[in-house]
Steps between C-alpha positions, in 0.01 A plus 500: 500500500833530316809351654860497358681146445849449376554266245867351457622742700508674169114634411292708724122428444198649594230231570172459682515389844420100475611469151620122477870435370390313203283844398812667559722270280229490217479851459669695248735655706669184622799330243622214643639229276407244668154368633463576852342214694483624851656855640702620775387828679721648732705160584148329565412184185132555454322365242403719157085517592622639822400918596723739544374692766811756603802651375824283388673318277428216257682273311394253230570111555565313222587153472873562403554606834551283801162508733315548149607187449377386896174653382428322211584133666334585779171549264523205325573288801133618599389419127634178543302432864191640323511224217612232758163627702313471224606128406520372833284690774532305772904625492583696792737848391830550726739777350615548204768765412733609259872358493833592382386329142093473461279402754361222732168387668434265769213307543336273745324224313502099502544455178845520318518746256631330159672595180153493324381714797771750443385525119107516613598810743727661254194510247284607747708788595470616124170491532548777829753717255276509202161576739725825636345512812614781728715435863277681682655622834241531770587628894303301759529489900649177614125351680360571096820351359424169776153457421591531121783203506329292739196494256750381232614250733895693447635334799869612456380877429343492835813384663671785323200774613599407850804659422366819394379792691308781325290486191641234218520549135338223252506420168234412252462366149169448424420165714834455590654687875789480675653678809771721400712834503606514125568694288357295183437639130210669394289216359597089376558621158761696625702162489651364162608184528581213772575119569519320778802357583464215769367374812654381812428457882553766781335525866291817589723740679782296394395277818583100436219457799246707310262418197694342206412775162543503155684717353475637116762704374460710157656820293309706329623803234372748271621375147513095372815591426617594824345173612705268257777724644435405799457114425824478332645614788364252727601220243828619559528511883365198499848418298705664767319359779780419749368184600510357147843636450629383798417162391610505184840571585555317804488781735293472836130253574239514760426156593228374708690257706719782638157751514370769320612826474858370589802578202764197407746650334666293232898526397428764228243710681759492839747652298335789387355548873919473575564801207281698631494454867895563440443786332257620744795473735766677340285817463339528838905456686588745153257769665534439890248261633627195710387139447335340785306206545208389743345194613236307320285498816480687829262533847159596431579796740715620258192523265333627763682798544506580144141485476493217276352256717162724548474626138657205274474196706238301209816548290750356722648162531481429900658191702597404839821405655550396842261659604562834304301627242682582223457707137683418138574817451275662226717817504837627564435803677501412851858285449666837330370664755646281804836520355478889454375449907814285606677815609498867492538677245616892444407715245839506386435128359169614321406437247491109520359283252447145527408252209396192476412195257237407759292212415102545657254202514106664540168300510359589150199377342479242266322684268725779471792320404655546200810321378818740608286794525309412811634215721515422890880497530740779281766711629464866507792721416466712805673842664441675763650841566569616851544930467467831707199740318764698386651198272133443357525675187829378363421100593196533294606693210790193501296207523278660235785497239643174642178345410483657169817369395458126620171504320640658206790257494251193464357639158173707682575797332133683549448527827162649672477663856235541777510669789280387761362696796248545748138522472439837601200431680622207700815625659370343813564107355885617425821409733717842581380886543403736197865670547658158370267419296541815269897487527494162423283603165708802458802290452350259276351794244866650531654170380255468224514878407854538487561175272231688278284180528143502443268379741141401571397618885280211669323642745389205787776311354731457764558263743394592847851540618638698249495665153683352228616508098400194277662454192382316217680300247339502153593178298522416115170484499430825642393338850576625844638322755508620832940549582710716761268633766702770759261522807482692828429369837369663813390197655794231552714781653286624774382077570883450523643794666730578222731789603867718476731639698463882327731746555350596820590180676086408478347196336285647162248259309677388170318520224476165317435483147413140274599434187495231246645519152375128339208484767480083483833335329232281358241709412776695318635239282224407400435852368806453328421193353158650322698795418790326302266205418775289608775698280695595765781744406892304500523655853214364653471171280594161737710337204668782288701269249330115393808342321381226221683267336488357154622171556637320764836517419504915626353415870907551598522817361159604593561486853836628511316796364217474818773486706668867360175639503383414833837585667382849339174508709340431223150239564520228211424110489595254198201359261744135475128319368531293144293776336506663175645849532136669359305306802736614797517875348100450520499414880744794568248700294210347716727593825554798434933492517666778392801388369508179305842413368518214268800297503637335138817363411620814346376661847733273682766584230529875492427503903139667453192440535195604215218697708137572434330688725152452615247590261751603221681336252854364523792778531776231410826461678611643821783500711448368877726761590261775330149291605619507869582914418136566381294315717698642818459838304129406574492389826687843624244677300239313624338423168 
């Protein structure tokens, strides 16, 4: 039986009914350029050896595209568990997916995986690639799928079969089995090349009270020289990383005394949390929100109301106080919201937006922390916008280019956006009715379709109380890190009784929408630390101008000219030490200063001082008058 398939959306084919896609895209009538490795048919990922039993569309997936790419790690994190299966049997398998970069696998096992380990596996894995076995995908009722892991002793697939209801997919290459949904590649030798990376701890289910795992990450790509790509790009974020920046030049530690997880910012690293929470500060009064501030902690029924208690209390800090149970705050919703609550308000006064440099403490694992980028106390740049339905649109379509333009302003010039929604067969797990939840996601599309952004739609992404739009910040490095989210809420309003006097004299739900523009202050320097790799731009840098002296004799005139400069606004210090000129115009080099302006006796003379700028040779004499001009050029410009 003949059925018709559309491929591309371009090429109508006639093809037997259960035809796989990889007979479809090995015919003679297919001309893709690039080797499919798994295949989308009508919106659905299926694998390449899969039938095509009805009418519809398919599309090749190659890895250049993005859940090609989620394919192919996916496979080779099972490669991977088959070779550490067949080295070490007695290993237990827990899950192993793809990431945003490569792949991971944890494993239950008493012995601790080493670097000669990693090397063992990695051969063994080539092995698996060169024997080309084929990911065979077999469907199985969930009693089979029981009796088949509990013969292999899988206890952490069994925990995960409890989950399931209705028959299971597996896995199989050759010996090797494993629960799973895929998609995966056609066969091992679909994959070129891979390494593994590292090893580390982590819980199962992310539970400290559960079974401690081991966890292998790897990468995996089609070409070796892809690969060495790929390496050389790790070598240098390993360069950037924040935390051996930040130490370098003086700007923030963690220290153990004070607890992990827990940010001390040093002089230099305060002042460019000062620029930018300043700046922060201008633009949000610039385009109508109001500072506030809230309390560090508040009553535990204040959590309770919000819900937080029930559904985040392993995250919370919680303490009592004459005989009162009280909550640092791990949010600042519930404070905006009791000042919006202190009296009435009328929908004349709408829209209101508060904003606030709110500072959050949460309970977060040890293993997840992460220098700047994870930590148990950072301050969230948080709004909340109090509107009638009517005002939805507009207040959206604003924050949207309000966030675009902060971002922008910081150097994160590609920016990537998602926006999440509900799962379509779950609406019953969601806060607020269908009607809200589709005006909600109308207005969000609008904002994205009218700035003539593309998007990626992430369906079962949202929260439960509300759909949102996550932007992405790609680095200099061509990483992404997560930036402004602009989220709905149809939760906190209904647990708070958040209302407006309409125009009928009747109180009318507000509609309360979240946003954040940094996310975490700290999480967001950081980023900007591995971005610049500590080059900040004159803007942004904590000393603009070092001033060095030749000899002695010039201190006088060197700090008359610190004194002009910083009555300018202008961040400087004075490098007095008994140095040779070449060694302090290293250490500014190593600091990364801007501005170094070298003071001589002709200097002192002529009233000038002779600049080099960072990484360039020396441009000669310059008047204060004209190095004050340029770098306050800069600083307007924010370059």
């Amino acid at each position: 039986m003949k059925i018709k398939i559309n491929i591309d959306g371009v090429k109508e084919l006639d093809i037997a009914k259960g035809t796989t896609a990889l007979e479809v895209f090995s015919g003679p009538n297919f001309q893709g350029n690039k080797r499919p490795i798994a295949a989308r048919f009508n919106d659905t990922l299926i694998d390449l050896s899969s039938p095509i039993e009805n009418e519809g569309t398919l599309n090749p997936v190659s890895f250049d595209d993005e859940e090609g790419k989620v394919v192919y790690w996916h496979s080779t994190s099972h490669i991977m568990a088959q070779a550490v299966k067949r080295l070490f049997p007695n290993v237990q398998l827990a899950i192993g997916p793809a990431i945003s970069e490569g792949f991971y696998y944890d494993f239950f096992t008493k012995k601790t995986f080493t670097p000669e380990d990693l090397k063992n596996i990695e051969t063994e894995m080539k092995k698996i690639i060169e024997e080309n076995l084929p990911f065979e995908r077999v469907e199985m009722s969930k009693d089979k799928a029981n009796a088949l892991f509990s013969k292999r002793k899988e206890k952490f697939k069994l925990e995960l079969l409890d989950e399931l209801t209705g028959n299971v997919s597996v896995y199989k290459n050759d010996e090797f089995i494993d629960l799973c949904r895929g998609s995966h590649v056609p066969s091992t030798g679909y994959i070129g090349v891979c390494k593994l990376l590292s090893v580390s701890g982590s819980y199962w289910r992310a539970d400290e009270k559960r079974e401690n795992l081991q966890r292998i990450y790897g990468i995996s790509f089609e070409t070796k020289e892809e690969l060495e790509k790929h390496i050389q790009k790790l070598e240098e974020a390993k360069e950037r990383d924040h935390r051996k920046i930040g130490k370098e030049l003086d700007l923030f530690t963690i220290n153990e005394k004070a607890g992990s997880g827990l940010i001390l910012w040093h002089p230099k690293g305060a002042t460019i949390r000062r620029i930018i929470e300043d700046f922060w500060k201008e633009e949000h009064l610039k385009n109508g929100y109001e500072l506030v501030i809230t309390p560090h902690i508040a009553k535990a029924g204040l959590w309770r109301t919000s819900g937080h208690y029930d559904y985040y209390l392993k995250n919370m800090y919680i303490f009592q106080k004459e005989n009162e149970e009280y909550v640092i705050k791990p949010m600042n919703c519930p404070g905006h919201i009791l000042i919006y609550k202190s009296k009435i308000h009328s929908y004349r006064e709408l829209p209101i937006r508060y904003a606030e440099l709110g500072t959050v403490v949460r309970d977060e694992l040890s293993g997840v922390l992460h220098g700047m980028l994870r930590t148990r106390e950072f301050t969230i740049d948080d709004a909340h916008i109090f509107c009638t339905e009517k005002q939805i649109d507009d207040e959206i379509l604003g924050v949207l280019r309000f966030a675009r333009k902060i971002t922008k302003t910081f150097g994160f010039h590609k920016l990537g956006y998602e926006l999440s929604v509900r799962e379509p067969e779950c609406k019953d797990k969601y806060a607020g009715c269908d009607e809200d939840w589709e005006k909600a996601e109308h207005s969000l599309k609008k904002a994205l379709e009218t700035e003539n952004l593309e998007y990626k739609r992430m369906e079962g992404e949202a929260v439960f109380y509300g759909p949102k739009i996550d932007i992405q910040m790609y680095d200099a490095l061509g990483r992404k890190w997560q930036g402004p989210t602009i989220q709905f809420d149809f939760n906190l309003p209904g647990r708070f009784g958040v209302t407006y006097i309409g125009k009928d004299g009747n109180p009318h739900n507000v509609i309360i929408i979240h946003r954040t523009v940094f996310g975490s202050i700290e999480r967001f320097i950081g980023a900007l630390i591995e971005h610049y790799k500590g080059d900040f731009p004159v803007w942004l840098a904590p000393v603009q101008v070092r001033i060095m002296t030749i000899t002695d004799k010039l201190i006088d005139y060197a700090e008359r000219v610190n004194e002009i400069l910083k009555f300018h606004t202008i961040r400087t210090e004075v490098d007095k030490r008994n140095e040779k000129i070449d060694f302090k115009v290293r250490e500014a080099e190593k600091e990364k200063i801007p501005y170094m302006a070298i003071i001589g006796a002709r200097e002192e003379k002529e009233n000038t001082v002779s600049i080099r700028e960072r990484h360039r040779k020396n441009r000669g004499p310059l008047s204060i008058d004209n190095l004050v001009a340029e770098i306050n050029e800069k600083q307007k410009k924010k370059i």
